[in-house]
Each structure stands twice: as C-alpha cells, then as structure tokens.
C-alpha positions as CSV (number, residue, x, y, z in Angstrom):
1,X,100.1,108.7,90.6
2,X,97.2,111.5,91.1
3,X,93.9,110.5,91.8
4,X,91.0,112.3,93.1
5,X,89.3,111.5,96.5
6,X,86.8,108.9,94.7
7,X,89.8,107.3,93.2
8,X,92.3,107.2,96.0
9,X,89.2,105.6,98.6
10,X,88.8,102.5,95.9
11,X,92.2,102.2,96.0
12,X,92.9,102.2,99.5
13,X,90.0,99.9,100.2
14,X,90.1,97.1,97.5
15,X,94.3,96.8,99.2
16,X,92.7,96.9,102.6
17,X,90.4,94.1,101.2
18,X,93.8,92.0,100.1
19,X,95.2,92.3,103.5
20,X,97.6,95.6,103.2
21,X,99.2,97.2,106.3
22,X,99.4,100.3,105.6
23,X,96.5,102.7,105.0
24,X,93.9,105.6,105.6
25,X,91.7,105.0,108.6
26,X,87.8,106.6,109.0
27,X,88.9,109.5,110.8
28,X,91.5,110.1,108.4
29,X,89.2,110.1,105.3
30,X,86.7,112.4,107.6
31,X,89.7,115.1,106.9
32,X,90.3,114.6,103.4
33,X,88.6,117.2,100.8
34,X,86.0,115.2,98.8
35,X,87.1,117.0,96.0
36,X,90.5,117.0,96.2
37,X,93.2,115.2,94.4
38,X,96.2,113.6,95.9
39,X,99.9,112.5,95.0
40,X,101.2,109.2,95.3
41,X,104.7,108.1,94.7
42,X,106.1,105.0,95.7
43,X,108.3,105.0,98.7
44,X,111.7,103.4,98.3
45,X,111.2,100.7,100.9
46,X,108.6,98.7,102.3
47,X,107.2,97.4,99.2
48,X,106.8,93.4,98.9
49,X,105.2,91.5,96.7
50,X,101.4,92.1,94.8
51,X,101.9,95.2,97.1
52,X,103.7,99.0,96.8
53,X,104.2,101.0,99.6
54,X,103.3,104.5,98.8
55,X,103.9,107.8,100.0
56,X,100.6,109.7,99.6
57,X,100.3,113.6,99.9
58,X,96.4,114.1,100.7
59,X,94.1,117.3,100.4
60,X,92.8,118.0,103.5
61,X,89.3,119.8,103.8
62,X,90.0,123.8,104.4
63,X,93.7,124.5,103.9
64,X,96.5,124.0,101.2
65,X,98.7,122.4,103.3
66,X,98.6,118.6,102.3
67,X,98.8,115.5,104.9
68,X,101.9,113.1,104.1
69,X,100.3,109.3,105.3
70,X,102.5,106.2,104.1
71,X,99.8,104.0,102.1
72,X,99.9,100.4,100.6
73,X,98.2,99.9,97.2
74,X,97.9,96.7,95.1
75,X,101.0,96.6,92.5
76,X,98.2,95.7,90.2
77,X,96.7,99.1,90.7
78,X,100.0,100.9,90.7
79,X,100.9,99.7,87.3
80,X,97.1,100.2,85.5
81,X,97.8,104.0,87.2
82,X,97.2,105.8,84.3
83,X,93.9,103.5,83.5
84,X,92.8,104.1,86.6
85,X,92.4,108.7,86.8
C-alpha cells in the first residue's frame, strides 16, 4: 500500500482509535516529511483479527533514507487500500 503523509496519519490514528498495538508515536510523526509518501506491506506475522500488522517504510523530513517502523492498521483499511490513495 502507498499513501502520502495525510493518508498514512488517518490510518494510523482511526487503528490507534480501535485499540492497535503497534504504531507511530508524536515524535515519530515530528520526523516524517509532510509531503512524503510511504510503503506499507504487510508483515508475515503478528497480524490477528480486524487487524494487519504492517511493515511501513516512512519519508523522513531531509534525507532519502526511509525509517522502517512495524505499524498496525484496521484489515478494513488494508483491503479498501486502493480506495483509500
């Protein structure tokens, strides 16, 4: 899944909302390019259910190297991905 930085904050939040472990903290989106985009891929473990455990590559602010952060998203929004960018 890519998203931008917009995209990938609703995500995060509306599974932080539902009670998901894993995710981006303040600091963390403090780093993260505003206008960036951002991989996600599911991770082959972890997952349970309503819930996918992700492996996110992020765009940090002022280089190219991206930030690897493990990141749980709503199944629901992992399968309307390509509704969603």
């Amino acid at each position: 899944m890519n998203v931008n930085t917009k995209q990938f904050k609703r995500i995060c939040k509306r599974a932080e909302k539902w009670g998901a472990t894993q995710g981006p903290n303040e600091a963390f989106w403090k780093l993260i390019d505003p206008m960036g985009f951002h991989v996600l891929k599911a991770a082959p473990h972890g997952s349970s259910v309503g819930v996918v455990r992700t492996i996110a590559l992020c765009k940090v602010k002022g280089t190219k190297q991206p930030e690897m952060l493990i990141v749980d998203v709503l199944a629901k929004d992992w399968d309307d991905s390509y509704s969603v960018v």
